[in-house]
N, C-alpha and C positions, 0 to 999 in steps of 0.2 A: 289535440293534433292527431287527424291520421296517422295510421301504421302507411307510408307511403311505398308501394312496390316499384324500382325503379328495374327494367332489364340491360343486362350488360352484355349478355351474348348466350347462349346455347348451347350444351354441350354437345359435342357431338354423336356419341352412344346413347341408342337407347337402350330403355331396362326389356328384358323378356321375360316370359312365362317361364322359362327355364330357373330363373333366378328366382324361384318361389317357391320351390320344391322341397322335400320335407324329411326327417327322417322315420322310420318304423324301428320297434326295437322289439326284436326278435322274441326276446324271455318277456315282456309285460305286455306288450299292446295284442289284441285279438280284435277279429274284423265277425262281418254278416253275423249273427246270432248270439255269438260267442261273447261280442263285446265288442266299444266304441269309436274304435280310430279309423274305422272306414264312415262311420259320420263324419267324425271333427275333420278328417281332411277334408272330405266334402263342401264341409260349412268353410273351411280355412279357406277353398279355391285352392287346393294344392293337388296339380299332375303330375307330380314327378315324387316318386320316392327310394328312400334308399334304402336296400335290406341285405343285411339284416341288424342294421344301424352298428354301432361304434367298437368298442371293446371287447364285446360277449363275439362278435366275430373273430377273433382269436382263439374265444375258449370253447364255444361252444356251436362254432358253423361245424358240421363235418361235409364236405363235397361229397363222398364217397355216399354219405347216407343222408342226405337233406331234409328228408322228410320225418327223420326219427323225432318225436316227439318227448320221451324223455332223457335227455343227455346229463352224462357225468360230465361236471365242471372240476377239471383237474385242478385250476387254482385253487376254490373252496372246497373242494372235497365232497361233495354234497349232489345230486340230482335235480336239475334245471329243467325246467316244463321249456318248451320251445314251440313257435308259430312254424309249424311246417313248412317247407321253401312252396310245395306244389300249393298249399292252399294259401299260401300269400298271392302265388304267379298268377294263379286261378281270379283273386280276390282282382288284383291290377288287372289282369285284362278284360274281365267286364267292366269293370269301371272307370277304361281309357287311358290308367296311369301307366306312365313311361317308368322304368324301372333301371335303378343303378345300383348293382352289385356285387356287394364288397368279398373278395378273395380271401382265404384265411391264408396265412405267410406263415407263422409262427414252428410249426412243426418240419419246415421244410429246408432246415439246417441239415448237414452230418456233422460227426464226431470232430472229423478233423479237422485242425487247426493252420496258421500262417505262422509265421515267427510273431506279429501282432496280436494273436490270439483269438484273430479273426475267423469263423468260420467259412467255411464251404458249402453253396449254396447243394442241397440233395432233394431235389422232388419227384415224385410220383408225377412222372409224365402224362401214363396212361389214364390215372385217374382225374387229372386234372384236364385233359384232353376230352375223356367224357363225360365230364358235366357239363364242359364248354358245348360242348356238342347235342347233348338232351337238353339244354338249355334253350339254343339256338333252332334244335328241329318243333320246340314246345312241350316236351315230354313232361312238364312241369304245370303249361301255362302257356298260353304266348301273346304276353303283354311286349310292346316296342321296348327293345333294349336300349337303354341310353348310353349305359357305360359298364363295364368292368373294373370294378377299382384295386387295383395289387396290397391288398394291406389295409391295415389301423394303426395307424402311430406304431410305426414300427418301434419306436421308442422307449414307448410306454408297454402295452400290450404286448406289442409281438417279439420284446424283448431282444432286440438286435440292436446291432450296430447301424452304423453308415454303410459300413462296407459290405457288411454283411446284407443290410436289406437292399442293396446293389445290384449283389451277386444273384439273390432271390429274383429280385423284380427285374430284372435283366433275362434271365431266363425266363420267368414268366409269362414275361408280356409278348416275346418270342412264340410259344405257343399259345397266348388268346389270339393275339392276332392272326394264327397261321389258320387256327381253328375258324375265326371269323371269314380272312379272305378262303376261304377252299369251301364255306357251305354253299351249297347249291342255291339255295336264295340271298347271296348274297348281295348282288345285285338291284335284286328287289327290296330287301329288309335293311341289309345292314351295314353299307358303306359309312351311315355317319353311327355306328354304335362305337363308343371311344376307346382305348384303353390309356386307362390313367393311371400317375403313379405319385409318389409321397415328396413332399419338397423335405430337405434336410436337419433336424434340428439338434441343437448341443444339449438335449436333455435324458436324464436318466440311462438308459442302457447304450447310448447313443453319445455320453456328457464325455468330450476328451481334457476339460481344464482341468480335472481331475492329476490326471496319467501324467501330466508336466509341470505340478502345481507347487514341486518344490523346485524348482527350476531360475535359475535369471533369464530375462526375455531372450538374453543373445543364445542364449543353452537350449531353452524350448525349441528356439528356428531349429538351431540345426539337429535337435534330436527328434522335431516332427518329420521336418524335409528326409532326415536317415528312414525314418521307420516306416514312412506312407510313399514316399519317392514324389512328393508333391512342392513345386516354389513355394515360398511363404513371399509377400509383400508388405512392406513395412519391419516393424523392428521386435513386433511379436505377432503367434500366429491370431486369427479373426477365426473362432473355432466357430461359428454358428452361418458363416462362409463356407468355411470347408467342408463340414457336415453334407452341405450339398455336393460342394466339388465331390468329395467321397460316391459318393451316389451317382451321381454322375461318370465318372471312370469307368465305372463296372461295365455301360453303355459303350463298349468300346468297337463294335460292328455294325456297317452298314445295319447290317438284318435288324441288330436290336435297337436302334437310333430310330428305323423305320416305322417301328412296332409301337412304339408311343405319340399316343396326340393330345396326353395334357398332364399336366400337372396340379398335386392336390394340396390344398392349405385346408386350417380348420382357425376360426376366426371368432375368438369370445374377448369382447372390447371391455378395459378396465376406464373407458371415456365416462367422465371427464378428468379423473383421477390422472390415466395417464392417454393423453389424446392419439396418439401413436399408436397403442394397441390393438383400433381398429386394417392400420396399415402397416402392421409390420410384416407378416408374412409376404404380401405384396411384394412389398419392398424389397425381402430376400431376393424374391424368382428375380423379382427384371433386374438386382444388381449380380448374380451371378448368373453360369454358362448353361441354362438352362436354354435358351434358344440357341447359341450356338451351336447344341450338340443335338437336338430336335428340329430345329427350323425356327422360323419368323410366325408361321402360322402357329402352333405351339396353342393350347386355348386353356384357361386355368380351370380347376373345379373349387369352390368351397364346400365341403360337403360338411360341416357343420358351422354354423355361426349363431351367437348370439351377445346378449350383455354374459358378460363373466358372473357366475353364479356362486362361484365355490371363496372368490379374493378376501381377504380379511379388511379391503377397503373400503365395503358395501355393507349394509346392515342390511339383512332380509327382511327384516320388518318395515324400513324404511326408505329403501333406495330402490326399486323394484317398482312394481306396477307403472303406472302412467310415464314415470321416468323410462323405465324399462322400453317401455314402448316407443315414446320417442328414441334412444339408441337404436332402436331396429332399425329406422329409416336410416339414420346416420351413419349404420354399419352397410345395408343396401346400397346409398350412394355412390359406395367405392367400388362399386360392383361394374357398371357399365365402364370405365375410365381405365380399368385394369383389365378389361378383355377375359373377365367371369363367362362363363359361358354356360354353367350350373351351378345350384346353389341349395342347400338340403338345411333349414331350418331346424336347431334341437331344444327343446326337444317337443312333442304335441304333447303326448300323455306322459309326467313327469311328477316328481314330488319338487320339484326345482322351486330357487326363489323367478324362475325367467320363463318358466313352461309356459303352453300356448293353451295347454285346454284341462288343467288337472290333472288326474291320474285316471286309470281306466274303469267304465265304468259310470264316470260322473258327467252330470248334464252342463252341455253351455261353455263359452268361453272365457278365459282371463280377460285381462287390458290389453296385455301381449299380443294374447289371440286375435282379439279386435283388432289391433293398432293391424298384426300382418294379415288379417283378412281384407283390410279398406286396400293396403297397399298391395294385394295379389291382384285386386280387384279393378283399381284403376294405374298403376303404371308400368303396367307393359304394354310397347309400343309408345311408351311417352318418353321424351330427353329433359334432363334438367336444367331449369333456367335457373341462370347467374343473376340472383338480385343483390342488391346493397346500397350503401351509399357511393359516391363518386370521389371515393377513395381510391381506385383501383385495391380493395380487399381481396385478399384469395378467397374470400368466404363466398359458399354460394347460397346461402341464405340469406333474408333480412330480418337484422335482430336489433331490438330496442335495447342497448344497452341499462337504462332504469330496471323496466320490469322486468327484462328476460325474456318479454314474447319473441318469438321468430316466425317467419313465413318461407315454406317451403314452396317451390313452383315447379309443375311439370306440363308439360305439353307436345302434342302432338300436331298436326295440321289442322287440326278440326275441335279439339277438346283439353282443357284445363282443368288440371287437377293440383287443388293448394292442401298441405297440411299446416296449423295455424296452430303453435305450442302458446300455453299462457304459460309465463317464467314465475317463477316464487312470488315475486315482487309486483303482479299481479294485482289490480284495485278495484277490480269487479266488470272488466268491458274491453272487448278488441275492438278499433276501428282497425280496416283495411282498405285505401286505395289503389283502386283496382285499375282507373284510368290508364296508367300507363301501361296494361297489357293487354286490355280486350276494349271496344267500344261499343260491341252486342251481345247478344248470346241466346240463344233457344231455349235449353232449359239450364236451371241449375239448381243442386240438390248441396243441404247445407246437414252434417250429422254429428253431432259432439258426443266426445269420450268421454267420459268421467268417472266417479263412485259415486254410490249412495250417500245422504247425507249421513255426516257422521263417521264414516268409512276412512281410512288413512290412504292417501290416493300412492304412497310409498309403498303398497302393499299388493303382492299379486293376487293375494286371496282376497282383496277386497269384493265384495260386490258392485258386480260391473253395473254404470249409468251407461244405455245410451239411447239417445233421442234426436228425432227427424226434427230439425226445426226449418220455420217457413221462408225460401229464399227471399219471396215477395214482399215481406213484412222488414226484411233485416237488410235486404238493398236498396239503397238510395243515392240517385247520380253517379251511379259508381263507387259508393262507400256501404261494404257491410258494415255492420256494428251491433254485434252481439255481445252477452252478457257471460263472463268467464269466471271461473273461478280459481286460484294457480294449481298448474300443469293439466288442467284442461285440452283438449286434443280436438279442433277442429280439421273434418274431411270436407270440402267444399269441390265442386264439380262444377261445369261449365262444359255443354254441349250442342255444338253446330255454333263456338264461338268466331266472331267476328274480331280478331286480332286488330292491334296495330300496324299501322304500314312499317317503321322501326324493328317490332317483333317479326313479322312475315319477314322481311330482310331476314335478321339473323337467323331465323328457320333455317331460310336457304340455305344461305352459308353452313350452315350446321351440315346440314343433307348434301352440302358438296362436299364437308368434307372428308364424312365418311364415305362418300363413293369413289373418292380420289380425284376429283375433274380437277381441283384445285389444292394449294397446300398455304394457309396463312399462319400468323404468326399465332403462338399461344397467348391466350386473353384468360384474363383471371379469373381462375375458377375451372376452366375448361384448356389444363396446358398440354403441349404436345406431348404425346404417347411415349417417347424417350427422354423425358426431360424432369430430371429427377426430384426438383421442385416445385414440380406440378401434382406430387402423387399426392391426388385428393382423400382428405377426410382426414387431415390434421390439424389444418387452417383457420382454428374456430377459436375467436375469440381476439379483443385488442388484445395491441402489446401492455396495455398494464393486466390483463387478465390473465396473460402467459407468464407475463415476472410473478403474478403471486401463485399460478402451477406450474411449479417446476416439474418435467415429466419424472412419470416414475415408470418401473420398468413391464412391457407387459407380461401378462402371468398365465399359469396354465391352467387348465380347468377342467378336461377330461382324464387326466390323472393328478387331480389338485388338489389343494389341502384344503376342506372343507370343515368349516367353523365345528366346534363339539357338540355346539346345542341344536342341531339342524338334524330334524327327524327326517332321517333318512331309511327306507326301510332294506331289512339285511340282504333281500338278495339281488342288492345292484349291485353287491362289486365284483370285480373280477382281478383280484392280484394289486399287490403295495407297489406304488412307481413311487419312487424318487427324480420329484424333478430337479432341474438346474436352471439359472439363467442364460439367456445365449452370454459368450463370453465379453467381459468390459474386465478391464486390469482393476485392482484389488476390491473384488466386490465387497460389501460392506457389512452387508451379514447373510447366514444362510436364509434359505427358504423355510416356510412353515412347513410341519411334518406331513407331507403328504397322505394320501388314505386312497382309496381304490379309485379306479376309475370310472366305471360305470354310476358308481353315487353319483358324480356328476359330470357327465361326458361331457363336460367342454373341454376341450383340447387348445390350446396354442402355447400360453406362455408362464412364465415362471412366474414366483409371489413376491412382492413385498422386494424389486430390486430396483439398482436405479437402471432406466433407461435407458438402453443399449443402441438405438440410435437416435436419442434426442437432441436434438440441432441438425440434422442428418437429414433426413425425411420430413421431421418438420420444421427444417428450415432455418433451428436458432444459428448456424453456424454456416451462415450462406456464404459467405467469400471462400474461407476455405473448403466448403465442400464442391466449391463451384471450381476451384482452383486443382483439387486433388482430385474430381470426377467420380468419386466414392465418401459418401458418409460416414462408412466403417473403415479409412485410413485408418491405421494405429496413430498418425500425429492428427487427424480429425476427430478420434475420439478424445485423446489426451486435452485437446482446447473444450471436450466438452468439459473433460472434467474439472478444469480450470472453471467452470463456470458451477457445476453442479457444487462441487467438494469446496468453491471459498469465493465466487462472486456471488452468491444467492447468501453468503453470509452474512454481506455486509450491506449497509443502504445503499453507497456511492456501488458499490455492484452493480446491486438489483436497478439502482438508473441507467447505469451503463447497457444492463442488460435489455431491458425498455427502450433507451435510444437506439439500439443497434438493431433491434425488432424492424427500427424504421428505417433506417437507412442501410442496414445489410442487403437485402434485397435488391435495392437501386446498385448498388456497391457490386454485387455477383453480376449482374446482370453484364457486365462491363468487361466481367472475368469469364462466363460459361462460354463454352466452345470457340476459345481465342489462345492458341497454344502457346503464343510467346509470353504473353500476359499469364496467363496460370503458368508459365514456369518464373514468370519475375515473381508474380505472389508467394510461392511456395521458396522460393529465394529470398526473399524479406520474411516470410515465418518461419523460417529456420532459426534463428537464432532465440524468438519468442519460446519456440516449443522447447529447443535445448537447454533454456534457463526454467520453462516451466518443470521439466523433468527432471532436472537438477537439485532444483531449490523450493521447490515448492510440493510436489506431486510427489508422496509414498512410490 
C-alpha cells in the first residue's frame, strides 16, 4: 500500500532564513586561514551568526577590550586564546553574515543588597555606550547587525537572579537602544537591529523552590507575596512563572518597556523521551506577561536549539545521528507557529553527541549537518502542510503507524519540498502518493541520508551516506518508491509544481491569513496563535503511543549534567551550574550532578524530572486546562499528577488515560473561551482536586 499524502490545511507562517542561523564560539572556532567554520557555515547555508556564542560570553567577552586575544578566564583560572571581535566582524562582513551579539551581564552587579539579598544592578555606562557605538559606526567591521542580545543564561553563567538579571537588562537595554536610535545612520542601517533579552527560568542561581522548601503551600504564598511584593495564584507559588514575572517588574518605564523587541529562549529537545521539551520555553513566553509589558508585536529569538546532548536519557552512541537529524526539523517546525523570528543552531564545530560539522579543523559534515544544510536550503519561504489521516489529528505529519515512516510537507506557491523519515520498523522500501498534492511538476531532485554500510546510523560520528538518486526512475503515476533502509532521510523537491485545485485553495487561505484579510477558525495542526492547544510540536503520536510515554520533564543542557564517559575536552567549561527543575510540588528526585557549561552548551531545562507541564501544552489535561485557561494552575498540575504519580500505575489508568486522549479534546473544545461553562467546570472539580489533595497526593 502506498504511503498516501492526504492535505488538511496550511499553516500559516512560513519558515525564514533567519531561522537558520548559527552559533560561533569564541574560544574554539577560527575562520579564513586560521581554520574551519567559515567553510562549514558556508557549506551549512548559514547567514546569521551569533558571537561570541554561549557561556564563554560571561567569562571571557571583555567590551572594553574585544579584540584581546589572550584572556584570563576567572572561572578556570587559566588563559583562554579568544577569536578577536574585529576579525570575526571583518570575517561577517565579507562574507554577507548578519551578526547577533551577545552582551556580557555577569560583572555588572554592585555590592549592595535588598532585604532579599538581591543585588543592584552597577554598570559602566560609558563603556558599554562605546562599544555600542564602534560597533555601529564599524570600528570593528560592519557586517548587518541583527541583534544585541542582554546576557547568557543569566542563570547559569552570569550567575544572577531574576531580579537581579531585571535590574541589569532593564538598564541595559535602556542604553543599546538609545545608542542605536541616536546613530546617524540609523535610519539607513538600523531600525530593525533588535534588542533582546532572556525569558525567566527557576534554575540554578535563579531556583527560588529552594528558599520556601521547608514551607506548607499556605506559608510559601504568603512568605513569597511578603518578600517579592508579588500575587501568587492558586494555592502555591508556579516559581518557573514567576521567574519571568521577576524580570519582567524590573521593566517598570515607558523608556525601558520601549527598549525591548524580543525575547530569548534556548531550546534542546529531550523528544521523544519527553515530547514537550521541544515547546516548553514557548509556552512560558505566551502564558505569561511578557507581551503585555512589551507589546503584541514582541518577536522571539531562539538563539541556541538543538537534540539535548548532555540528558542521561539518550546514549551517544546510539540515539544521535540520523535520529538526531530528524529532531532538528521537528524542533524547526515550532519555530514559524510561535512567531521565531531568529534562530542560532549549536553547536557547528563541537565535540557534541548533536554537532553539525565536528570539531575545528576537520573535513565534511555529520547527519546533523546534512539533515540542516537540506533544511537551510529548501524551507525558507515555504509553509507547512497539515497531512494525515481524516482523523482530524493535531499531527502535522503522515506517519505509518507499523513502520514509523513519516512524510513531512512544505510548500510554497510554486515549489514542494517533502522530508520522508524511514521508522525502525522499516522493511526495505517507501512508497509515497503524491496525487493528492501536486498533478505536475518541472523538475524534481530526490537525495537520501544515510551511513555507510556497517556504520550505526544512531551515531553522529558515523560516516555520512548521501546520494542523488534519479527522480525519473523512482516516479511513477504519482507514486515514488524507493529503496530505504531504517531511519534513512529522504529530501525530495519539486519545482514549477502544478498543485491541486484543494491545495491551491488552502494556500490561499494560508496567505489571507497571515495578511489579516480574513480570520478563520483553527484547523488541526495549524491553531490560532492564542490558543493554548494549538502550541505545535507536542502532538506526535496516537493516544496508545502517549499512554506508554508518559512525559518526562524537560532538561538542561548548556549547564547539564553530562554523562562521565563523554570525551569532552578540558577547556570548554566555564563554571559548576547547578541546575533545578522549573517547579511541580514534591519533585521526585534531584537532578544529575551538573558539570560546566560550555562542555555542552545546551541550555533549556533540567534532568531526569517529571514533566512540568505535561497535560498542559500537550494537551493530556484538556478540560481542565481549557477550564482554568492556564496549564500551570496549581489545581491543573495537581490532576496531572493524579495521572503521572498513580493512573500510569495501573492498567484501568493507562485506558482511562487512552480514552481521554480521545474524547478530552472534543470535551475542551465545549469549555475553551465560554466563561460560564469553565466556571461550572472548575465548580464540579473542586471537590475531585480537594479529595485528590487530601487522600491521595503527598
Amino acid at each position: 500500500m502506498p504511503f498516501t499524502l492526504i492535505p488538511q490545511a496550511i499553516s500559516t507562517h512560513a519558515f525564514t532564513q533567519e531561522q537558520f542561523g548559527a552559533n560561533i564560539l569564541g574560544n574554539r572556532d577560527r575562520v579564513d586561514e586560521e581554520g574551519t567554520y567559515d567553510d562549514k557555515v558556508e557549506e551549512l547555508g548559514v547567514e546569521h551568526i551569533r558571537y561570541p556564542g554561549g557561556s564563554l560570553t560571561e567569562f571571557l567577552f571583555d567590551i572594553e577590550s574585544p579584540d584581546r586575544v589572550e584572556v584570563y578566564s576567572e572561572d578556570k583560572g587559566t588563559m583562554e586564546e579568544m577569536l578577536p571581535y574585529s576579525e570575526f566582524m571583518q570575517y561577517a562582513e565579507g562574507a554577507g553574515q548578519s551578526v547577533t551579539v551577545v552582551l556580557p551581564t555577569r560583572t555588572n552587579l554592585g555590592s549592595s543588597v535588598d532585604a532579599n539579598g538581591d543585588r543592584y544592578a552597577e554598570i559602566d555606562e560609558d563603556a558599554l555606550r562605546g562599544f555600542i557605538k564602534d560597533t555601529l559606526d564599524g570600528e570593528y567591521g560592519a557586517p548587518e547587525i541583527q541583534a544585541f542580545e542582554i546576557g547568557n543564561e543569566y542563570w547559569g553563567a552570569g550567575r544572577m537572579s531574576a531580579v537581579e538579571y531585571g535590574r541589569v537588562a532593564s538598564e541595559m537595554s535602556v542604553i543599546v537602544k538609545d545608542e542605536i536610535r541616536s546613530h546617524p545612520d540609523y535610519e539607513e542601517k538600523f531600525t530593525d537591529t533588535d534588542v533582546v533579552v532572556q525569558m525567566g527560568q527557576n534554575y540554578n542561581h535563579s531556583n527560588l523552590s529552594d528558599r520556601y522548601e521547608d514551607m506548607t503551600p499556605e506559608e510559601e504564598v504568603l512568605a513569597f507575596e511578603k518578600d517579592y511584593g508579588i500575587e501568587i495564584e492558586g494555592w502555591r507559588p508556579n516559581y518557573a512563572k514567576i521567574n519571568n514575572d521577576l524580570i519582567l517588574k524590573e521593566f517598570n518605564t515607558d523608556e525601558e518597556q520601549d527598549s525591548v523587541d524580543g525575547v530569548v529562549a534556548h531550546i534542546y529537545s529531550k523528544a521523544p523521551e519527553s515530547m514537550q521539551s521541544r515547546i516548553w520555553d514557548m509556552s512560558q513566553i505566551n502564558e505569561t506577561g511578557w507581551e503585555e509589558v512589551f507589546g503584541e508585536d514582541l518577536t522571539r529569538y531562539v538563539t541556541e536549539w538543538n537534540q539535548s546532548a548532555s540528558t542521561g536519557r539518550f546514549d551517544r552512541a546510539n540515539d544521535y545521528g540520523l535520529k538526531n537529524a530528524k529532531e532538528l526539523l521537528e524542533i524547526a517546525e515550532t519555530f514559524p507557529e510561535n512567531h521565531v523570528e531568529a534562530a542560532h543552531v549549536w553547536a557547528v564545530q563541537q565535540n557534541t553527541a548533536s554537532d553539525l560539522a565536528n570539531l575545528e579543523g576537520s573535513e565534511g559534515l555529520t547527519t546533523t549537518g546534512e539533515m540542516f544544510k537540506m533544511m537551510a536550503e529548501s524551507l525558507p519561504g515555504k509553509r507547512e502542510v497539515v497531512l494525515g489521516e481524516e482523523d482530524d489529528s493535531l499531527e502535522k505529519e503522515a506517519e505509518d503507524d507499523q513502520s514509523g515512516d513519516e512524510v513531512h510537507a512544505f510548500a510554497d506557491e510554486s515549489d514542494l519540498a517533502l522530508f520522508a523519515f524511514a521508522g525502525e520498523q522499516n522493511e526495505g522500501n517507501m512508497e509515497i502518493d503524491l496525487n493528492g498534492l501536486i498533478n505536475s511538476y518541472g523538475a524534481a531532485t530526490i537525495t537520501r541520508l544515510g551511513v555507510q554500510d556497517g556504520e550505526n546510523p544512531g551515531n553522529n560520528n558515523s560516516e555520512v551516506l548521501l546520494e542523488e538518486l534519479n527522480a525519473e526512475e523512482l516516479i511513477e503515476d504519482g507514486i515514488l518508491n524507493v529503496e530505504m533502509k531504517p531511519f534513512e532521510i529522504l529530501h525530495i523537491t519539486f519545482d514549477e509544481t502544478g498543485f491541486t485545485p484543494e491545495f491551491e485553495e488552502m494556500m490561499a487561505e494560508a496567505e489571507a491569513r497571515e495578511a489579516g484579510e480574513h480570520i478563520t477558525d483553527a484547523v488541526p495542526g495549524d491553531p490560532d496563535w492564542g490558543d493554548w492547544s494549538g502550541t505545535y510540536g507536542v502532538e506526535h503520536g496516537t493516544a496508545a503511543e502517549v499512554d506508554e510515554d508518559v512525559p518526562g520533564t524537560p532538561g538542561t543542557d548548556s549547564d547539564p549534567a553530562v554523562d562521565e564517559d563523554e570525551d569532552l575536552p578540558e577547556d570548554d567549561g566555564f563554571g559548576e551550574v547547578d541546575v533545578d527543575t522549573p517547579d511541580i510540588p514534591d519533585r521526585p528526585e534531584e537532578p544529575e550532578e551538573p558539570t560546566s557549561p560550555e562542555e555542552e552548551e545546551d541550555a533549556s531545562y533540567p534532568e531526569e524530572e517529571d514533566d512540568p507541564v505535561a497535560g498542559g501544552a500537550d494537551g493530556s489535561c484538556f478540560v481542565a486546562t481549557a477550564a482554568y485557561t492556564d496549564p500551570m494552575h496549581p489545581d491543573v498540575c495537581d490532576l496531572r499528577r493524579l495521572r503521572d504519580e498513580h493512573l500510569t500505575n495501573y492498567r484501568t489508568g493507562r485506558a482511562f488515560i487512552a480514552f481521554y486522549w480521545r474524547v478530552g479534546p472534543v470535551l475542551a473544545g465545549h469549555v475553551r473561551g465560554r466563561p460560564v461553562v469553565s466556571a461550572v467546570t472548575r465548580a464540579a472539580l473542586a471537590p475531585l482536586i480537594w479529595s485528590v489533595r487530601r487522600f491521595v497526593l503527598k
